[in-house]
C-alpha angles and dihedrals in degrees: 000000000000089000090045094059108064088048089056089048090056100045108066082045085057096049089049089053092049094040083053095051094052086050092042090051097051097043091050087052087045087058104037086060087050095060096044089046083051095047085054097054094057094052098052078045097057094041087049084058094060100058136074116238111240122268091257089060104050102016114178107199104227111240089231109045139045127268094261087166089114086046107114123115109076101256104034116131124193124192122203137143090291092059136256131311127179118196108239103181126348131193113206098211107161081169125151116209127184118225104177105298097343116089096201108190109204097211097189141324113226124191095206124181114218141202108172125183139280087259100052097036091092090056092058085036084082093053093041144006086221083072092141089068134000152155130250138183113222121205125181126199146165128211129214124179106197094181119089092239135079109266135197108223127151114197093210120031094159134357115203120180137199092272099058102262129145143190140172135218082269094073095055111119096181084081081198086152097228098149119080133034124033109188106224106276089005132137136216122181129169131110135281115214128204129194105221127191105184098076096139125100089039108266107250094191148333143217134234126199107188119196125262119254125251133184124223090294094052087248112155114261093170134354124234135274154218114221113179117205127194125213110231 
């Protein structure tokens, strides 16, 4: 009995240390796929960070035309205190194209006809004397600048359609202020609008040059190009 007793003393010393292993081995991978679940979600976070939400997200009325956000099926009308626009074709892009480090996402392309109201017509007087009613053409896009440095790009340098009109950054009435300055890794995202006036015959597509993309010394990054959308 005396050289039994010391062993039973141990033993139940020696089942605690194993029970707290098995309890210590588990926790410690609990908690290492905590941390990596956590690591990826700060990843997701950060690239999250470096995008634009999309225009149905965040969508910021323009002061000077109507919410044609529930405009979708070629047709509709909707009628609010802007006026009244009607969607005439419409090219569901969601495409993504890479013009040197910027990743530019064309969303959709509407050809809108639009009639806005007494007080607004003065403001569309300025892009075209058919300012009582009037055409336009509706890209929207979203920037993303994926290099660690500032960089020049414009989204729409010149539209030309299938009818042979054309028409430059300058025309745009959104003011979205999508041209310019891209903050390294930073996003823009908003519309450009252009008054056409070649609507007959129906436009069967357009195409978009974009600029090319310079940094602060106005050294090429990317060089422009030609993206030809078609109208459904």
């Amino acid at each position: 009995m005396k050289i039994l007793t010391p062993f039973i003393l141990v033993l139940p010393l020696f089942l605690f240390g194993c029970n707290a292993v098995q309890n210590i081995e588990p926790t410690a991978k609990a908690t290492e796929k905590q941390e990596h679940v956590s690591d990826n979600q700060k990843d997701n976070s950060n690239n999250e960070k470096s995008r634009a939400k999309t225009l149905s997200d965040i969508y910021v009325p323009n002061p000077q035309v109507s919410d044609d956000t529930n405009l979708l099926q070629v047709g509709q009308t909707i009628k609010d205190s802007k006026g009244t626009i009607n969607l005439k074709e419409i090219a569901a892009q969601n495409k993504s194209y890479a013009i040197g480090p910027i990743e530019m996402r064309i969303k959709n392309v509407k050809l809108i006809h639009n009639m806005p109201t007494y007080s607004l017509m003065d403001y569309f007087h300025y892009y075209t004397d058919d300012y009582e009613e009037f055409d336009f053409i509706k890209v929207e896009v979203e920037l993303v600048n994926k290099s660690d440095q500032t960089v020049h790009f414009g989204p729409v340098a010149h539209l030309t359609t299938s009818n042979s009109e054309t028409r430059t950054f300058e025309d745009d009435f959104y003011i979205d202020y999508l041209g310019g300055e891209i903050e390294p890794e930073g996003s823009k995202q908003g519309a450009l609008g252009f008054i056409i006036e070649k609507s007959t015959p129906e436009i069967q597509w357009l195409e978009i040059q974009t600029s090319d993309v310079l940094d602060q010394n106005h050294k090429e990054l990317g060089k422009s190009q030609n993206i030809k959308i078609e109208f459904n």
